[in-house]
C-alpha positions, 0 to 999 in steps of 0.5 A: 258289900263284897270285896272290891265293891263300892257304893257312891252315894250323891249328895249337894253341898253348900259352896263357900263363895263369899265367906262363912257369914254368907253361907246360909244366904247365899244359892251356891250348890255344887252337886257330887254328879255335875259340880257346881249348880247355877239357878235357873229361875228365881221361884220362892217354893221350888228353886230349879239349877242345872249344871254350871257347865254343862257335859252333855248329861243335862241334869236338872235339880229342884230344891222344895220344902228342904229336899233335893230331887235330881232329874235326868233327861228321860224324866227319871228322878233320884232324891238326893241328900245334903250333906 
């Protein structure tokens, strides 16, 4: 990278609502792109959120097999990772 650039990478975070020993139990997401995530359906296998408020941006997630694919209102994906 040259001098003055960066490089933001995106990612999803587990969000610490209800304590430490719910963490893993608990569907609160916040994304580094929309803030925190809202679940927008209750499926087992694939588990879709949007932003809780939303920017006009309409960004939608879907969480299967343990990976994060990020959709933007033309249909375009990115993957993005955990952290």
């Amino acid at each position: 990278m040259g001098y003055g650039w960066t490089i933001t990478i995106p990612y999803i975070q587990r969000l610490n609502k209800t304590g430490s020993q719910n963490l893993y139990n608990q569907l609160y997401f916040n994304s580094s792109i929309d803030g925190e995530l809202a679940t927008t359906s209750s499926a087992t296998t694939t588990m879709t959120f949007g932003a809780k408020l939303e920017d006009g941006s309409f960004n939608s997630y879907s969480f299967t097999n343990n990976v994060w694919t990020m959709y933007d209102k033309q249909g375009d994906s990115i993957y993005i990772r955990c952290k």
